[in-house]
C-alpha positions in Angstrom: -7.2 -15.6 3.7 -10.0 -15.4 1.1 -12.5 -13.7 3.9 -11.1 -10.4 4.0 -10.5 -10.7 -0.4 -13.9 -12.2 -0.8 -15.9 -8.9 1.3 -14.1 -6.5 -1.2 -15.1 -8.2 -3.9 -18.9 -8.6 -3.2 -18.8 -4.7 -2.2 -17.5 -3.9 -5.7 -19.8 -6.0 -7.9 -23.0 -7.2 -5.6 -23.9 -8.7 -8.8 -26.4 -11.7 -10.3 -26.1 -14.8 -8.4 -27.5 -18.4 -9.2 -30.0 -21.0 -7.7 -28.5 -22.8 -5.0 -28.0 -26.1 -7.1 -24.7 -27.7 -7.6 -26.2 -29.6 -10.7 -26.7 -26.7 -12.6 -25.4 -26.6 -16.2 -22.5 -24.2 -16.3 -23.3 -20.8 -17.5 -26.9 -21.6 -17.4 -28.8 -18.5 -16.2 -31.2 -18.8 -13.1 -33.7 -16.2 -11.5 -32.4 -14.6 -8.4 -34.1 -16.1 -5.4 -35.8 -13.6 -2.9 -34.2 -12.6 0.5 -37.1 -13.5 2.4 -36.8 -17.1 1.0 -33.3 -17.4 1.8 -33.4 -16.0 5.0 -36.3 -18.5 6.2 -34.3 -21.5 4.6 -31.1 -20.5 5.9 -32.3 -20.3 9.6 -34.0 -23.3 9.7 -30.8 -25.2 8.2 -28.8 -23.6 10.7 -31.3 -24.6 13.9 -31.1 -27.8 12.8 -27.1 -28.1 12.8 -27.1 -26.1 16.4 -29.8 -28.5 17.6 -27.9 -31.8 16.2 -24.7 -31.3 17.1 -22.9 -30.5 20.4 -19.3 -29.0 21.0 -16.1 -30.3 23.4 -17.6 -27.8 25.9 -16.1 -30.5 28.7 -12.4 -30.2 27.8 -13.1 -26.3 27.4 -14.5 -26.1 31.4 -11.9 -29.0 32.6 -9.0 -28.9 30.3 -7.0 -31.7 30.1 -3.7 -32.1 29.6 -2.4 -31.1 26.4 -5.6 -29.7 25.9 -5.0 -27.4 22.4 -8.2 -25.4 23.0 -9.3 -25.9 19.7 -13.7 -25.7 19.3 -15.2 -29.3 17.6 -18.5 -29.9 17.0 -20.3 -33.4 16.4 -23.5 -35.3 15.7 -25.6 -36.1 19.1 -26.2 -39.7 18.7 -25.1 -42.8 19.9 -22.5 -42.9 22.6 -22.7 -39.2 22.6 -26.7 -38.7 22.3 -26.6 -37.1 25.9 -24.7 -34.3 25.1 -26.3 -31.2 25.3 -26.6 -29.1 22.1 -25.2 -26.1 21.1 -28.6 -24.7 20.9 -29.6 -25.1 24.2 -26.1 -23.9 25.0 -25.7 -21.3 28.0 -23.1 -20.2 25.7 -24.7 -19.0 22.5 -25.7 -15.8 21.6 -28.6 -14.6 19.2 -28.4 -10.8 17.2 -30.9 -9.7 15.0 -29.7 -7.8 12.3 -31.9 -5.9 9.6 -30.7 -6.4 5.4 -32.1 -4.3 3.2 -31.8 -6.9 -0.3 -30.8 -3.2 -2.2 -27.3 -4.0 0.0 -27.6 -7.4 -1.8 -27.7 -5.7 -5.2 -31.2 -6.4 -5.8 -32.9 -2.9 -6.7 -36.3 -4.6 -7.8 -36.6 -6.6 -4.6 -37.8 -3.9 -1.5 -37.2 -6.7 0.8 -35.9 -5.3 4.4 -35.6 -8.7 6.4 -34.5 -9.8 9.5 -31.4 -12.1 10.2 -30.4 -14.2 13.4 -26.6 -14.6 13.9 -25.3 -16.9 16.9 -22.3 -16.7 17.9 -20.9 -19.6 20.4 -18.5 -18.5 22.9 -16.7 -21.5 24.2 -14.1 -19.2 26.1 -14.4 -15.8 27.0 -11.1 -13.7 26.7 -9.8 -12.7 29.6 -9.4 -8.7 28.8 -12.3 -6.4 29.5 -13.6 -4.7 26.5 -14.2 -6.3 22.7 -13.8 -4.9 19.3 -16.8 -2.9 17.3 -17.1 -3.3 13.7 -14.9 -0.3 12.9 -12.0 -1.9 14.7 -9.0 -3.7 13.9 -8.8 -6.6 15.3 -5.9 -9.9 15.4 -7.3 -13.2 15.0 -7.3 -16.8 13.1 -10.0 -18.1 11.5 -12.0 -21.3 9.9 -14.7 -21.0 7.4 -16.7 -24.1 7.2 -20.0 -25.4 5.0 -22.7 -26.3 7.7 -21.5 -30.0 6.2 -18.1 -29.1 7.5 -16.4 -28.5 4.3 -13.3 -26.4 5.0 -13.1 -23.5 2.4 -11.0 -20.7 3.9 -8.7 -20.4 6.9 -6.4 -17.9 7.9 -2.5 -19.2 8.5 -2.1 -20.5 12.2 -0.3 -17.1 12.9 -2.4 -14.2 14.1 -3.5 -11.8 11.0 -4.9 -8.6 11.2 -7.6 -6.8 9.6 -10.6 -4.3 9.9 -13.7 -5.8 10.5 -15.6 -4.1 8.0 -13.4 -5.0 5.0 -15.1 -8.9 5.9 -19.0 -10.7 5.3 -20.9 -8.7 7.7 -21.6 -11.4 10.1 -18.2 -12.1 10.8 -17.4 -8.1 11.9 -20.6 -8.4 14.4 -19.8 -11.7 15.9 -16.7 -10.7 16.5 -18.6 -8.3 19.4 -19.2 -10.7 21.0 -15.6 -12.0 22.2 -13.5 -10.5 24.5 -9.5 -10.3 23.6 -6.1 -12.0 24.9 -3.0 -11.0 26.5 0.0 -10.3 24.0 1.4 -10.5 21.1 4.4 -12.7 23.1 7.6 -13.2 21.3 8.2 -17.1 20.9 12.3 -16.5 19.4 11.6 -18.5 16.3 10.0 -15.2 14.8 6.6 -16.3 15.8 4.1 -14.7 17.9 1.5 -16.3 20.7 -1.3 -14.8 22.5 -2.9 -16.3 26.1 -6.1 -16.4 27.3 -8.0 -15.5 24.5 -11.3 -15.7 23.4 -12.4 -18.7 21.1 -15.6 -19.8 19.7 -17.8 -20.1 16.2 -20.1 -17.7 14.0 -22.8 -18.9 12.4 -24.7 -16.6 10.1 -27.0 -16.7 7.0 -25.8 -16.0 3.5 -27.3 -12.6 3.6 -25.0 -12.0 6.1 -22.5 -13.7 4.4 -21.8 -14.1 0.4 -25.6 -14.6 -0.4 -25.4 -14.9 -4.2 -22.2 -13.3 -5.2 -19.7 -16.1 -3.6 -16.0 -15.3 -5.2 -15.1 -19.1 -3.5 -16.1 -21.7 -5.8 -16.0 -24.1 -3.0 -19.1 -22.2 -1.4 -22.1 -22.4 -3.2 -24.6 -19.4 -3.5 -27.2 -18.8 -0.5 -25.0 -21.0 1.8 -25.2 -20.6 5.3 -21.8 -20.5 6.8 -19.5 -21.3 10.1 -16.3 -19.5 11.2 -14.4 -21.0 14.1 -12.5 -17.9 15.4 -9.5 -17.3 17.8 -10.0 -13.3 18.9 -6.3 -12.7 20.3 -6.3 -9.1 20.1 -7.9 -5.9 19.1 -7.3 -2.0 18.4 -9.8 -0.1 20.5 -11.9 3.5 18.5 -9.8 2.2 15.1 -9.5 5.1 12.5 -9.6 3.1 9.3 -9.2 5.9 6.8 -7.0 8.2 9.4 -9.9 11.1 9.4 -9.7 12.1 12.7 -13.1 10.1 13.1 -13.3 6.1 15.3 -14.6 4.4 12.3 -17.1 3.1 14.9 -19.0 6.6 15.3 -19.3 6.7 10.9 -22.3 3.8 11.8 -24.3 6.8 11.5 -27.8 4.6 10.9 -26.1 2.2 14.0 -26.9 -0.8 12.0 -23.6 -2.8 12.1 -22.5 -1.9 8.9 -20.7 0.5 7.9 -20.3 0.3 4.4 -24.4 1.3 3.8 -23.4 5.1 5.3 -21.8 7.3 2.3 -23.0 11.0 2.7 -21.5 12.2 -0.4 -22.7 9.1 -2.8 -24.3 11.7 -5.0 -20.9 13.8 -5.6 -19.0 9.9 -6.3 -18.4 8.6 -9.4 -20.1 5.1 -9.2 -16.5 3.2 -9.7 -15.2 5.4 -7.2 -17.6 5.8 -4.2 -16.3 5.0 -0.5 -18.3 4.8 2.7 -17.7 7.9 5.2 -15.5 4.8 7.4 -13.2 4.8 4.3 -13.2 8.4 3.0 -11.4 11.7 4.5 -13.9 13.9 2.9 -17.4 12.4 3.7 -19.1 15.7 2.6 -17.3 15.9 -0.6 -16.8 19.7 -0.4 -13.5 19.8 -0.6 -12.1 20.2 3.1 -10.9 17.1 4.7 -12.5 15.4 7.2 -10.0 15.8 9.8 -10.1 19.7 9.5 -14.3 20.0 9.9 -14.0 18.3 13.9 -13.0 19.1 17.0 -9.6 17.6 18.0 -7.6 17.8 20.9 -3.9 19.0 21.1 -2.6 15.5 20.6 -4.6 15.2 17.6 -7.5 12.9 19.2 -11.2 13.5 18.5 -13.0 15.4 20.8 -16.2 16.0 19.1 -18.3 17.4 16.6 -18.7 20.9 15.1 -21.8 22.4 14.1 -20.6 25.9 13.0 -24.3 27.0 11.2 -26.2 25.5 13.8 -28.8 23.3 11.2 -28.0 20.4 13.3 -25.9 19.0 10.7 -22.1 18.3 11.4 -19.8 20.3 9.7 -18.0 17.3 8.1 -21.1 16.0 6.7 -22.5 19.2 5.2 -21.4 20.2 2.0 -23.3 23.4 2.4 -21.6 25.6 4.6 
């Protein structure tokens, strides 16, 4: 379960990384490599992969029996060089998704760069509605080298997490599946979900570890797969129990919400939490949860703007 470990990490350090070169000398020290460059290398490796290589779409639309509904991919050639890629897939989904490289730690840089994530869905789940960034969600995963070199995998029982705590590519992927029917009790003290949605991520390092990797098994500025099995989610997810769906605390609505953090300046930099992850986002003293508009259940209603500046009274410290 190194995904969820690995995000926290690279959020608390975002620190030098090192040429993309397995035959460097150990603890030799190479120049950071620009975010444009990556991104443009990164995009084309992963074209080529979607455009070489095909997935068991047939068993997924005819299942046979015994069928274990798990996604494959392979090379189109030979016996199977009519097979019809996963690029040209009906199935496959493009989002662009803007990095600024100051998220990637590099200050110096002023690169704000484009990223294309696909995202193959092989089966659609068959509950309306999927899971936003600032969600919970229950899944299993795979994360896999474009070579398919397995380097992280969840255990084959569903896990839970918030899907912002992960590499930002796998929390908006994730948007694109719809969930299953469960949990179901199996009486061995195991757990199984039905009709679920299953299918892969594909994303560019600077949407995944880019140069700050805490896996040794994936180098720096690697392009990466997860297979993912989307079983369940938890719908307007509070994350840090302010009152607040961590969803609406995107407040530049980029997919990420660990960039929005209204009260950085008050923060001690070892200490500073996004507003998703902090119950005072103003920092003047009054929680969160007692500067908006809740109903008598304790569910958010709305916002209160009680000096009318247009400001929301959680996020102004200078009422």
């Amino acid at each position: 379960m190194k995904l969820r470990n690995a995000y926290l990490l690279i959020a608390g350090l975002l620190i030098l990384g090192s040429c993309k070169n397995d035959d460097d000398a150990i603890g030799e020290i190479v120049p950071p490599r620009l975010l444009s460059e990556v991104t443009e290398e990164d995009d084309a490796e992963i074209i080529e992969f979607l455009k070489t290589h095909f997935y068991n779409e047939d068993e997924f639309e005819t299942p046979p029996e015994g069928f274990d509904f798990k996604i494959r991919f392979d090379t189109i050639a030979g016996e199977n060089s009519t097979k019809r890629s996963i690029y040209d897939s009906p199935n496959l989904i493009t989002q662009t998704i803007t990095v600024d490289s100051e998220d990637l730690g590099r200050e110096d840089d002023n690169e704000i760069i484009d990223q294309t994530l696909y995202t193959l869905v092989a089966r659609q789940g068959v509950v309306e509605g999927k899971p936003t960034i600032g969600d919970f969600s229950v899944l299993r995963y795979e994360g896999l080298l474009l070579d398919g070199t397995l380097f992280d995998a969840s255990t084959n029982q569903p896990i839970r997490f918030n899907l912002s705590s992960v590499v930002q590519g796998f929390g908006n992927g994730m948007k694109n599946f719809q969930t299953g029917n469960g949990p179901i009790e199996n009486g061995d003290g195991t757990v199984s979900y039905e009709g679920y949605g299953i299918g892969a991520i594909f994303m560019p390092a600077a949407l995944a570890y880019f140069d700050s990797s805490p896996n040794s098994d994936v180098p720096t500025y690697s392009p990466l797969i997860f297979k993912v099995d989307a079983f369940s989610y938890e719908p307007d997810s509070d994350l840090d129990g302010d009152g607040i769906p961590s969803i609406l605390e995107d407040l530049n609505g980029n997919g990420n919400l660990n960039d929005d953090n209204t009260d950085i300046d008050l923060e001690s930099i070892f200490a500073r939490s996004a507003n998703h992850n902090d119950v005072d986002d103003d920092g003047d003293g009054i929680l969160t949860i007692d500067e908006i508009e809740l109903d008598a259940d304790g569910n958010f209603v709305g916002f209160l703007d009680t000096d009318g500046d247009g400001i929301p009274d959680h996020l102004d410290n200078d009422l």
